[in-house]
KELOVO-982347 format. One record per residue: residue in three letters; x, y, z of N, C-alpha, C in turn. Coordinates in nm, 4 decimals. Example, Ala and Ser with C-alpha at 12.3 -4.5 7.8 and 13.67 -1.06 7.14 Angstrom:
{ALA {1.3190 -0.5690 0.7800} {1.2300 -0.4500 0.7800} {1.3200 -0.3300 0.7800}}
{SER {1.2850 -0.2250 0.7080} {1.3670 -0.1060 0.7140} {1.2900 0.0030 0.7870}}
//
This chain:
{UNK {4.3042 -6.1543 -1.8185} {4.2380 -6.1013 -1.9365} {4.3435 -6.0641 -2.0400}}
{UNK {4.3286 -6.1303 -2.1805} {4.4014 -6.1132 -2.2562} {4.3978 -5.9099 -2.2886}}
{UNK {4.5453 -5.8718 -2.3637} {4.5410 -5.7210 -2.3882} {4.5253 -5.7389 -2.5002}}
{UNK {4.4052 -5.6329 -2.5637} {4.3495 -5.5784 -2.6681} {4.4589 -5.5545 -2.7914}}
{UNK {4.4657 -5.5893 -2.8972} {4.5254 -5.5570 -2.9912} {4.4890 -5.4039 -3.0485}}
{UNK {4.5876 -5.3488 -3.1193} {4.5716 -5.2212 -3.1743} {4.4899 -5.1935 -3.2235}}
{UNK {4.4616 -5.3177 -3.3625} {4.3369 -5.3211 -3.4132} {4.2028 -5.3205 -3.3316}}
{UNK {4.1947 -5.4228 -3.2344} {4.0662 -5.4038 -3.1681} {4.0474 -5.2949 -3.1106}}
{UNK {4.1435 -5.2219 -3.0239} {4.1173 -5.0822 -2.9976} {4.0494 -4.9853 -3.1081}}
{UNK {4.0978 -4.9930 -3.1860} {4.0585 -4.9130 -3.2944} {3.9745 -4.9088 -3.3091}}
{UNK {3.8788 -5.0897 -3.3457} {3.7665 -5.1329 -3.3873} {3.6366 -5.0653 -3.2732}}
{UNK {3.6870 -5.0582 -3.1441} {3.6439 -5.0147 -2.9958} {3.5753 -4.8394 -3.0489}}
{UNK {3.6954 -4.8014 -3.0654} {3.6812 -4.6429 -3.0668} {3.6136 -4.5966 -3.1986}}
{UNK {3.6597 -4.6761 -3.3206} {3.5465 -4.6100 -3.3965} {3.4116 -4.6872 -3.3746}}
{UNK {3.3575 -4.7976 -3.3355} {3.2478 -4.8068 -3.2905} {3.1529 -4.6918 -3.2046}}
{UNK {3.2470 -4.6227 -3.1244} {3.2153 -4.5454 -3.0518} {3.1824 -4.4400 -3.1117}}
{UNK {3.2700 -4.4038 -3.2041} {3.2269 -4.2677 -3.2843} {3.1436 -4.2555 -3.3523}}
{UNK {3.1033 -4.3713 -3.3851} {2.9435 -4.3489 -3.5193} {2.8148 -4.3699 -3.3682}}
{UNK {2.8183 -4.4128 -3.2675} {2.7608 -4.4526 -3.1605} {2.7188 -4.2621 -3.1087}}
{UNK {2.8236 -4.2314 -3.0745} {2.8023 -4.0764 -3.0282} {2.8181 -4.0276 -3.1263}}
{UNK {2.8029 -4.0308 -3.3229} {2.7660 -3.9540 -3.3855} {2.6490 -3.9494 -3.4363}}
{UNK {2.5763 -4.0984 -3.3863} {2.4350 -4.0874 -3.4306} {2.3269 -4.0287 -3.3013}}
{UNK {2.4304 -4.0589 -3.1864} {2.3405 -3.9566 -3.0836} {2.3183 -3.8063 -3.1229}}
{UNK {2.4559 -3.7752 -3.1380} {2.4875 -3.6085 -3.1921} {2.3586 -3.5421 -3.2909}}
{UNK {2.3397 -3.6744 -3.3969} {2.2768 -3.5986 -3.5095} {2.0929 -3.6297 -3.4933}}
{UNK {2.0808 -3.6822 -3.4060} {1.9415 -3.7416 -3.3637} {1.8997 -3.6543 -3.3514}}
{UNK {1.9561 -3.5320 -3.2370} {1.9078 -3.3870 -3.2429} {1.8632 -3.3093 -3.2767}}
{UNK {1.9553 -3.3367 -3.4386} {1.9607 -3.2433 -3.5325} {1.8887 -3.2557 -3.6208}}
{UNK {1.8427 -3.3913 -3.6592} {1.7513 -3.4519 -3.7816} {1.6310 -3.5938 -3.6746}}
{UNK {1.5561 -3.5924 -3.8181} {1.4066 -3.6507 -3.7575} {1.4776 -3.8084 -3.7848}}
{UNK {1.4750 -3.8830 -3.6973} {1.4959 -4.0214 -3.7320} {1.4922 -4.0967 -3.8611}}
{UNK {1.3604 -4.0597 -3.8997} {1.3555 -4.1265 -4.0103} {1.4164 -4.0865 -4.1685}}
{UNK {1.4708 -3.8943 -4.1698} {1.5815 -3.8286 -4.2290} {1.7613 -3.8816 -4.2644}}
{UNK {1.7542 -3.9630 -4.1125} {1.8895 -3.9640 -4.0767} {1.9069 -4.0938 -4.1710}}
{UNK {1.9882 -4.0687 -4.2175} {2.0211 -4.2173 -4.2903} {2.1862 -4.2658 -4.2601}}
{UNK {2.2480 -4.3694 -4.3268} {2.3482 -4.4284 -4.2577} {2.4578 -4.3471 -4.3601}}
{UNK {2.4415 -4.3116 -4.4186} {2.5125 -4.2259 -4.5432} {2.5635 -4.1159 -4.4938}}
{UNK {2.4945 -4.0745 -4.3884} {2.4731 -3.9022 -4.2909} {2.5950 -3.9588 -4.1847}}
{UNK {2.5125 -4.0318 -4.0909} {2.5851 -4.0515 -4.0014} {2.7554 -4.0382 -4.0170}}
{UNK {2.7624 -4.1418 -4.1520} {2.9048 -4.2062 -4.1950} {3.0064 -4.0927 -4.2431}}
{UNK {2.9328 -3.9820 -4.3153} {2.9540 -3.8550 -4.3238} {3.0365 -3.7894 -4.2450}}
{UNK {2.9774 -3.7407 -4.0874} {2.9924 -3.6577 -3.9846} {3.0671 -3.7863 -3.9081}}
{UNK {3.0466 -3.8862 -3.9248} {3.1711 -3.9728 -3.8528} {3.3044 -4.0108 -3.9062}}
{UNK {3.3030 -3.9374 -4.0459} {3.4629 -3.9397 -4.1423} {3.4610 -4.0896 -4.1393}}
{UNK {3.3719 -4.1884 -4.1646} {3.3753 -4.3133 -4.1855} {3.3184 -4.4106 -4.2808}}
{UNK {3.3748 -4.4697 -4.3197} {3.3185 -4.5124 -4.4693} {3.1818 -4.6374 -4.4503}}
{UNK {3.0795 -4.6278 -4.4990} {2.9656 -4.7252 -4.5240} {3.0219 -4.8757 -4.5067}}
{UNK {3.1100 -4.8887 -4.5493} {3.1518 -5.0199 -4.5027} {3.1473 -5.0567 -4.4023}}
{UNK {3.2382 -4.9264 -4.2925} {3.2676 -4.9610 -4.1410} {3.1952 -4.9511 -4.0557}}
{UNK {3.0403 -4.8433 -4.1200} {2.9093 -4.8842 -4.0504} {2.8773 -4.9780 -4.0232}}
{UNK {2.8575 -5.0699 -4.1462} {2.7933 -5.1906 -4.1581} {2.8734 -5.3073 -4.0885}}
{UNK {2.9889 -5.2968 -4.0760} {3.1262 -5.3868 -3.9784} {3.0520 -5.3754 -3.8493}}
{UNK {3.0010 -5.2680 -3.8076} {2.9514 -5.1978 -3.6698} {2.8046 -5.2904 -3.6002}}
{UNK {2.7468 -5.2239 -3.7434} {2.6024 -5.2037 -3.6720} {2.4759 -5.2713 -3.8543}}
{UNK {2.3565 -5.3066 -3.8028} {2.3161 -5.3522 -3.9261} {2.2854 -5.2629 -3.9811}}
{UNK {2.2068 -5.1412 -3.9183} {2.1404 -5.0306 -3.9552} {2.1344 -4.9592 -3.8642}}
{UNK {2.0702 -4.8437 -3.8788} {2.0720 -4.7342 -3.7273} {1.9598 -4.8125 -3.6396}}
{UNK {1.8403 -4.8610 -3.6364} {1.7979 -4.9427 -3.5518} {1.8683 -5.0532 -3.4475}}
{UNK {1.9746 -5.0817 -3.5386} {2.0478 -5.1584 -3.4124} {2.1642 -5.0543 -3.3290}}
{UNK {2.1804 -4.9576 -3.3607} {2.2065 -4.8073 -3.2315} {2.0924 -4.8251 -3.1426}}
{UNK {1.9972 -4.7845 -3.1919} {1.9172 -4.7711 -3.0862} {1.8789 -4.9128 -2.9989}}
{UNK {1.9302 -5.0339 -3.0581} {1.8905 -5.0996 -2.9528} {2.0198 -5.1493 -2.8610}}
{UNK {2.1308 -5.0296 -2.8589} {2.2508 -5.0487 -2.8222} {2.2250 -4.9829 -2.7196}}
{UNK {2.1599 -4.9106 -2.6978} {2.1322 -4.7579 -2.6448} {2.0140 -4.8496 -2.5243}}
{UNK {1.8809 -4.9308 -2.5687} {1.8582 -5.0188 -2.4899} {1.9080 -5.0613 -2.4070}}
{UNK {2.0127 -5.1278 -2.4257} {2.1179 -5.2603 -2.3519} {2.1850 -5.1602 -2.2788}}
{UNK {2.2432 -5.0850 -2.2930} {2.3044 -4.9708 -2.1833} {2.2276 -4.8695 -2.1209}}
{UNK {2.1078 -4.9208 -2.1435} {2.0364 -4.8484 -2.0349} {1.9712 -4.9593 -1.9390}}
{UNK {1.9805 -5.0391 -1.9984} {1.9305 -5.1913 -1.8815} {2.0294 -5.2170 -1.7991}}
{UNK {2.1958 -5.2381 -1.8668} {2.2909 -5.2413 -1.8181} {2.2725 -5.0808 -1.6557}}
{UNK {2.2795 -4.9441 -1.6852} {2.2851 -4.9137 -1.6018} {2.1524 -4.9054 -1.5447}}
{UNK {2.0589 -4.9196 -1.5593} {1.9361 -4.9648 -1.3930} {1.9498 -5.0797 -1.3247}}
{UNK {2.0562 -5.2209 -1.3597} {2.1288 -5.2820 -1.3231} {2.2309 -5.2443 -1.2259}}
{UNK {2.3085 -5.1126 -1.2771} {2.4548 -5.1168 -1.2222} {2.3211 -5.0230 -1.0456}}
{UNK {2.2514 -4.8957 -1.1101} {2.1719 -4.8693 -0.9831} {2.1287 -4.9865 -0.8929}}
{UNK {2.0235 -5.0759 -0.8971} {1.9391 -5.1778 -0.8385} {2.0704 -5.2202 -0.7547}}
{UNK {2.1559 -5.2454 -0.8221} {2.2381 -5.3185 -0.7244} {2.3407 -5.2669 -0.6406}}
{UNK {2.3426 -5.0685 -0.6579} {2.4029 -5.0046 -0.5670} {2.3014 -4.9596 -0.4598}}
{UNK {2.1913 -5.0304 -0.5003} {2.0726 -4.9560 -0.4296} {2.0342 -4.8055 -0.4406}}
{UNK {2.0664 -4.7269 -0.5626} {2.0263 -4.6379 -0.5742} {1.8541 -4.6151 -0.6051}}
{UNK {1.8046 -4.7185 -0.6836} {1.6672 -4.7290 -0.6389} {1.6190 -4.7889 -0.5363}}
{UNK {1.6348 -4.7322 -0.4386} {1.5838 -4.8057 -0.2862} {1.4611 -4.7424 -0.2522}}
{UNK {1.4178 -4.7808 -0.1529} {1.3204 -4.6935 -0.0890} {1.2923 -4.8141 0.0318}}
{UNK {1.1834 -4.7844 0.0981} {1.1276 -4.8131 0.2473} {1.0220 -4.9100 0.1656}}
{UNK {0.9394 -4.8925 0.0398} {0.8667 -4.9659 0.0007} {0.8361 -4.9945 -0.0986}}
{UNK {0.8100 -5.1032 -0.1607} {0.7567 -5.0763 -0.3738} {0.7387 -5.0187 -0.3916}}
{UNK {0.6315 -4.9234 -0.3396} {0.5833 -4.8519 -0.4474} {0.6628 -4.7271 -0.4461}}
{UNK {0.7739 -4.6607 -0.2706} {0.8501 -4.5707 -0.3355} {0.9788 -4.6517 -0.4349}}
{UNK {1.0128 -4.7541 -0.4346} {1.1084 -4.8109 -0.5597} {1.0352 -4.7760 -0.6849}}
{UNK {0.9118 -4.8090 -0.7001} {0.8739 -4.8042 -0.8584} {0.9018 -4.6171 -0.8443}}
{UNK {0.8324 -4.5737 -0.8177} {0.8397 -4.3934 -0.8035} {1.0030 -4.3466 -0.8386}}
{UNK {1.0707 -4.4335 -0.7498} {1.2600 -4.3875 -0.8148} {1.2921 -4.4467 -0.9192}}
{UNK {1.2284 -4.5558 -0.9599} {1.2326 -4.5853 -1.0453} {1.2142 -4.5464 -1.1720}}
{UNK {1.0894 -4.4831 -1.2150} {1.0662 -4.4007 -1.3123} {1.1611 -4.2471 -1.3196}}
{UNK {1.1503 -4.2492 -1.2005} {1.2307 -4.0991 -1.1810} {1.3548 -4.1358 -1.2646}}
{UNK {1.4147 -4.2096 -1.2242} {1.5561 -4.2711 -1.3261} {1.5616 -4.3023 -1.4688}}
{UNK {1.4066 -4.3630 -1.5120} {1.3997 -4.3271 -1.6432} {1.3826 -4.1956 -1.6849}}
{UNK {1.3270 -4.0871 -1.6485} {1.3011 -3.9999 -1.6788} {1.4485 -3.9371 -1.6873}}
{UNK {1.5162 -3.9382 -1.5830} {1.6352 -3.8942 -1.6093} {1.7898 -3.9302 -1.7223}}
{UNK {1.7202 -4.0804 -1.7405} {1.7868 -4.0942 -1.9020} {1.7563 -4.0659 -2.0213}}
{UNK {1.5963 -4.0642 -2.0127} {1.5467 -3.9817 -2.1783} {1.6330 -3.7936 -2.1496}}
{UNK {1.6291 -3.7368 -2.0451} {1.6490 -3.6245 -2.0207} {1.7864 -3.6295 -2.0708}}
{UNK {1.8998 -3.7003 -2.0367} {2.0694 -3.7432 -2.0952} {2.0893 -3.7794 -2.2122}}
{UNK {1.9864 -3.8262 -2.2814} {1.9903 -3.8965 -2.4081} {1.9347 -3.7389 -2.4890}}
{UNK {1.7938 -3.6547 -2.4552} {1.7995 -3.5581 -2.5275} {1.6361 -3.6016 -2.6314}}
{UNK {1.5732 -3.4763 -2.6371} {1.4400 -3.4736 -2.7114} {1.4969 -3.5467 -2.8239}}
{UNK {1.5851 -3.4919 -2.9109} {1.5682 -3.6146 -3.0277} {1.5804 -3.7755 -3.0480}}
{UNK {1.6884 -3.7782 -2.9339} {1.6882 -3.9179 -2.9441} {1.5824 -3.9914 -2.9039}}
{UNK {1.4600 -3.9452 -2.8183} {1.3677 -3.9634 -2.7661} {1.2260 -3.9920 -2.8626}}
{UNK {1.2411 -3.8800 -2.9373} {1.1585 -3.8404 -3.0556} {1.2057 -3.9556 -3.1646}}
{UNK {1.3202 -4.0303 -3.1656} {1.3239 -4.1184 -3.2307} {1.3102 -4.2576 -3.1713}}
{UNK {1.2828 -4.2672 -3.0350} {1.2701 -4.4087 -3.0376} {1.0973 -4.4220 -3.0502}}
{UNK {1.0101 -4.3375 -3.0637} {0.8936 -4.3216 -3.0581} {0.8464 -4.3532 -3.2491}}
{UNK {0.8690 -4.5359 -3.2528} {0.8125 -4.5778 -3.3792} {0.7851 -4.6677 -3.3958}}
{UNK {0.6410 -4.7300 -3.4915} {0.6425 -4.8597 -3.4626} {0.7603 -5.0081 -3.5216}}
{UNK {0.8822 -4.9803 -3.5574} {0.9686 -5.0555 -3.5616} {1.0188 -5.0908 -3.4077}}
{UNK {1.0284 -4.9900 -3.3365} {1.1008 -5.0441 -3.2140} {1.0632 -5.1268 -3.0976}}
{UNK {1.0706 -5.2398 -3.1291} {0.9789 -5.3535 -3.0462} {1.0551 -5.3689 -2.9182}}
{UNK {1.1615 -5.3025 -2.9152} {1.2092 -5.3290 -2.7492} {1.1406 -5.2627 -2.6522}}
{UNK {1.0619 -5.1656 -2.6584} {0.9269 -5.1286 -2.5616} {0.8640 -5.2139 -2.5067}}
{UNK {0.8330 -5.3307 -2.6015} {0.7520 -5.4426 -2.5773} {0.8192 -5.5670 -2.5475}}
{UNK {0.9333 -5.5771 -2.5226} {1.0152 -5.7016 -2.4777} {1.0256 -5.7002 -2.3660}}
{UNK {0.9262 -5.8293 -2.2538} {0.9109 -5.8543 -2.1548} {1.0743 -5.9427 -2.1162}}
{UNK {1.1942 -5.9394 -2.1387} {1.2575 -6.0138 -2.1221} {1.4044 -5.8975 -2.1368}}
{UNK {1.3308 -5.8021 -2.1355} {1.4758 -5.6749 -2.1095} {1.4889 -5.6777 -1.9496}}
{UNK {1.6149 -5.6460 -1.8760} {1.6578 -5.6175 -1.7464} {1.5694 -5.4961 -1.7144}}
{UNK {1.5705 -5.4000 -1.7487} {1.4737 -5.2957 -1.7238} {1.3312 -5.3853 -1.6626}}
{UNK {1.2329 -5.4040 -1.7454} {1.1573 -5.4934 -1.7179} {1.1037 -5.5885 -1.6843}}
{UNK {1.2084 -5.6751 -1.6479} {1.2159 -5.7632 -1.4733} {1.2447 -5.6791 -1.3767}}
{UNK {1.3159 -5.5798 -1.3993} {1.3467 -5.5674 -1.2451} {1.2114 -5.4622 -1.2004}}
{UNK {1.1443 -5.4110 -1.3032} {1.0369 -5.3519 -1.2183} {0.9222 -5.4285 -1.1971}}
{UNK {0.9130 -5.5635 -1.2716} {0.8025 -5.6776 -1.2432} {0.8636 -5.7391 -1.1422}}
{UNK {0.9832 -5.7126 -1.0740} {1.0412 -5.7791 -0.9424} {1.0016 -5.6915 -0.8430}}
{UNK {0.9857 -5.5767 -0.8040} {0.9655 -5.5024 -0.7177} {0.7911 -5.4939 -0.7058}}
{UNK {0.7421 -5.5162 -0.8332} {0.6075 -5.5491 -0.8023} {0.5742 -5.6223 -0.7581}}
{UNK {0.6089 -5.7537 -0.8103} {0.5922 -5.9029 -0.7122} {0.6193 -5.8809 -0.5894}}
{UNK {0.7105 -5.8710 -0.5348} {0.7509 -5.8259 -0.3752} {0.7013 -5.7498 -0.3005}}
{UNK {0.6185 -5.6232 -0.3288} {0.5558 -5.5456 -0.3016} {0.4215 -5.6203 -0.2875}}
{UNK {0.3742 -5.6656 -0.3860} {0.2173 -5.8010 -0.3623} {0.2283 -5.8737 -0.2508}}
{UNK {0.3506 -5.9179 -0.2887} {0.3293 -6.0549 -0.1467} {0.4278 -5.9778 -0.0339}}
{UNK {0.5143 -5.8425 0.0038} {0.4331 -5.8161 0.1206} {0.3621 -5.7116 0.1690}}
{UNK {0.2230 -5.6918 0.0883} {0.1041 -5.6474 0.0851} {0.1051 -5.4893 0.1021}}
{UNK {0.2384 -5.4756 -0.0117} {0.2627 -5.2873 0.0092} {0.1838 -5.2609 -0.1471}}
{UNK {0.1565 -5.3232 -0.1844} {0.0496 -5.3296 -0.3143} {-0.1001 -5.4153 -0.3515}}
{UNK {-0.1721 -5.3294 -0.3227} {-0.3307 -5.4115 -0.3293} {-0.3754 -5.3572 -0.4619}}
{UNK {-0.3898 -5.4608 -0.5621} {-0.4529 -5.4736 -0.6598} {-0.5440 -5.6087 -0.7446}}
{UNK {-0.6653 -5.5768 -0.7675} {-0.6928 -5.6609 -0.8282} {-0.6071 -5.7507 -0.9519}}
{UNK {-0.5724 -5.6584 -1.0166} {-0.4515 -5.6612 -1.0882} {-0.3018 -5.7828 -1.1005}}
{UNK {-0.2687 -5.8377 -1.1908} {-0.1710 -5.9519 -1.1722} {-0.0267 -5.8566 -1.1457}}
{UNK {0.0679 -5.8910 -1.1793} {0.2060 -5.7823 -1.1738} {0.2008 -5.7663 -1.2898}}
{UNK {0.1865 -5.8559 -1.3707} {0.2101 -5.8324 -1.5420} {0.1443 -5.6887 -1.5303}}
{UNK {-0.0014 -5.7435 -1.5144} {-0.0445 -5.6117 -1.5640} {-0.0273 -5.4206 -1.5074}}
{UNK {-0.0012 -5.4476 -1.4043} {0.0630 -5.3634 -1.3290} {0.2246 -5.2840 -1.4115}}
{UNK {0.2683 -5.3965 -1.4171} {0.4113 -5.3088 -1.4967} {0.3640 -5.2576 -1.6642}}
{UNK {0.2646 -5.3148 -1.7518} {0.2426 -5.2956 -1.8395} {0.1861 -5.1524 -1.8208}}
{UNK {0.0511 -5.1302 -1.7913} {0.0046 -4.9729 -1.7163} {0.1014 -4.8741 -1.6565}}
{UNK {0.2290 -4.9203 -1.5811} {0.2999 -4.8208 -1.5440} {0.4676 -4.7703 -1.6430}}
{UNK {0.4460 -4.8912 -1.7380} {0.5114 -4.8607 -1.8574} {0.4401 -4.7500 -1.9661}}
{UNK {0.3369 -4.8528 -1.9679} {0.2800 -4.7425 -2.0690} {0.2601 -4.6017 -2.0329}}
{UNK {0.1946 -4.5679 -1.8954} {0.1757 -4.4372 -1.8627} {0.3340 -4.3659 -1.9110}}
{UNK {0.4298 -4.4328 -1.8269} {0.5910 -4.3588 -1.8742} {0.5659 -4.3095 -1.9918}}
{UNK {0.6013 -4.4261 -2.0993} {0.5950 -4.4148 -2.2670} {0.5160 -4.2556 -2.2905}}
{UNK {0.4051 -4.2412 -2.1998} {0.2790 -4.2163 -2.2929} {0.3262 -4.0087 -2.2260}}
{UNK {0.3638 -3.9964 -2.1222} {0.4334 -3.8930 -2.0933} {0.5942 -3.8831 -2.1511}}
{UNK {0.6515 -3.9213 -2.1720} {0.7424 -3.9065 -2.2793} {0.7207 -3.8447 -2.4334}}
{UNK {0.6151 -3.9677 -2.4537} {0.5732 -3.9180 -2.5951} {0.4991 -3.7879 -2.5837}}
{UNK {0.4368 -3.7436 -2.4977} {0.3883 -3.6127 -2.4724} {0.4912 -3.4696 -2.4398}}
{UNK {0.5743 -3.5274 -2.3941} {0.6962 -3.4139 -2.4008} {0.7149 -3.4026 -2.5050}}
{UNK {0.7451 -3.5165 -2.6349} {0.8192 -3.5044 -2.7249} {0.7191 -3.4361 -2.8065}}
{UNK {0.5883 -3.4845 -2.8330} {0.5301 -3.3718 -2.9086} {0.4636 -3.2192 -2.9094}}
{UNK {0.5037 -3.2116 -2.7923} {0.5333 -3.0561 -2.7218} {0.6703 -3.0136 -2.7073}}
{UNK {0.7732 -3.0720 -2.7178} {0.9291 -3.0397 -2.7947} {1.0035 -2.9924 -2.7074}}
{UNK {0.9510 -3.1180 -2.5672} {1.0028 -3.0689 -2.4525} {1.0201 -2.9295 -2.3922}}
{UNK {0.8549 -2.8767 -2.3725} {0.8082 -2.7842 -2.3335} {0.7945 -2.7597 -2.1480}}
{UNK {0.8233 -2.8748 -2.1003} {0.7682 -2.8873 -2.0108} {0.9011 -3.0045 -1.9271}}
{UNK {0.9125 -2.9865 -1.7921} {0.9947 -3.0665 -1.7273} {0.9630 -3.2387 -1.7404}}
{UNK {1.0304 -3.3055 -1.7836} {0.9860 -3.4204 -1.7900} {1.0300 -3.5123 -1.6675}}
{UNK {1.1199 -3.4809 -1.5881} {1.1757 -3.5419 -1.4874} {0.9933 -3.5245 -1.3489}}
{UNK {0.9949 -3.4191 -1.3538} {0.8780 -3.3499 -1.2989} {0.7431 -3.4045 -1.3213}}
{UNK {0.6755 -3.4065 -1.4349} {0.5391 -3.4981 -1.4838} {0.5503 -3.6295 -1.4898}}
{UNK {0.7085 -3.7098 -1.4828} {0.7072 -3.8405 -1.4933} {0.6771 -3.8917 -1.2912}}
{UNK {0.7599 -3.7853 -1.2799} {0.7220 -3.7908 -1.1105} {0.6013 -3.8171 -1.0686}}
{UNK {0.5335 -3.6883 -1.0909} {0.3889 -3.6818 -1.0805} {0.2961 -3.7896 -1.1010}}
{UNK {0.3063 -3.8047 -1.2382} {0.1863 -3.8934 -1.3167} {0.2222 -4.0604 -1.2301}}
{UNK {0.3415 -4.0867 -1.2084} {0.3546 -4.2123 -1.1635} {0.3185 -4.2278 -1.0130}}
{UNK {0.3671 -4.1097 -0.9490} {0.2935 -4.1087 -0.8483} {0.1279 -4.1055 -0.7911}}
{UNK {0.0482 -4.0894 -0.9091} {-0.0898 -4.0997 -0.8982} {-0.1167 -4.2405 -0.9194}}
{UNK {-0.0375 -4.3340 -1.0030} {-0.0785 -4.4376 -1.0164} {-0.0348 -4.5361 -0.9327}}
{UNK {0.1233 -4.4900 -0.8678} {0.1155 -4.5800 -0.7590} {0.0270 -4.5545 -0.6213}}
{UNK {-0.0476 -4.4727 -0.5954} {-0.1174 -4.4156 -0.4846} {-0.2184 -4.4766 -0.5033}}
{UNK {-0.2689 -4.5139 -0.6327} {-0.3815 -4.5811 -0.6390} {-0.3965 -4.7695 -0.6409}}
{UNK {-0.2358 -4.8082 -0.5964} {-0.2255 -4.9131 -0.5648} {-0.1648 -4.9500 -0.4243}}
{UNK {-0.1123 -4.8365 -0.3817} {-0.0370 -4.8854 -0.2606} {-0.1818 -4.9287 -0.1434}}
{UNK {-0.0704 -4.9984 -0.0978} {-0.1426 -5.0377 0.0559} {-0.1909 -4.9388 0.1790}}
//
């Protein structure tokens, strides 16, 4: 592997800094407040080197995507979502999402909740094979009885997620979310298991 030039380092690390300065300020301001002017601000970085970066703050957040597919990837394949059967995989499964909106933080959360962000709905993210993989497998070997196809199965147990998320967020994370994501998913896989 070739070594990184100075410049690319550079290019590396301030990427990084407008990356964890738009996490920082997500917090602090309503998504749709935050503008790239702000960010560039509190990142001592000029509008130019945003735009070198990133197209707009929407493509943060779909950076923020990809490294979260990336790590339920790096899990699946340490087997940290394991279990004895699908439906406890889907159950750790969510549990693990729940535990990255919880790392990421109510605002950043509160901002991916818009209708611009179509990666919710992209059947072709790693996230979303790998839990339409554990469904399939679970069907055929018969640790899941549903009338139900897998599609539709992961769609319902997405959405329920989404739909308790978005309920934390407009209660302002009043309430444990690691805890109700538990819960609520666990009613719905109970009502499919074998």
């Amino acid at each position: 592997m070739a070594k990184l030039t100075k410049r690319k380092l550079q290019a590396i690390k301030t990427k990084a800094i407008i990356y964890d300065t738009f996490l920082e300020m997500v917090q602090e301001c309503e998504f749709e407040k935050l503008t790239v002017e702000k960010i560039c601000k509190k990142a001592n970085v000029s509008v130019g080197t945003f735009y070198h970066h990133y197209r707009n703050k929407y493509e943060i957040i779909e950076e923020i995507f990809h490294r979260a597919d990336k790590f339920f990837q790096e899990k699946m394949s340490s087997k940290q979502i394991a279990g004895k059967t699908a439906t406890e995989q889907i159950v750790g499964f969510f549990d693990l999402l729940a535990q990255i909106y919880n790392r990421y933080g109510l605002g950043f959360s509160k901002a991916l909740f818009n209708t611009r962000n179509n990666l919710f709905i992209n059947d072709e993210r790693v996230m979303v094979t790998m839990l339409r993989d554990i469904i399939v497998q679970g069907i055929a070997e018969n640790q899941i009885i549903s009338e139900l196809s897998a599609e539709d199965l992961k769609r319902i147990l997405f959405t329920t997620a989404r739909g308790i998320v978005f309920d934390w967020c407009l209660r302002d994370g009043d309430f444990s979310l690691e805890e109700a994501m538990h819960q609520y998913i666990l009613i719905v896989v109970r009502a499919i298991a074998a």
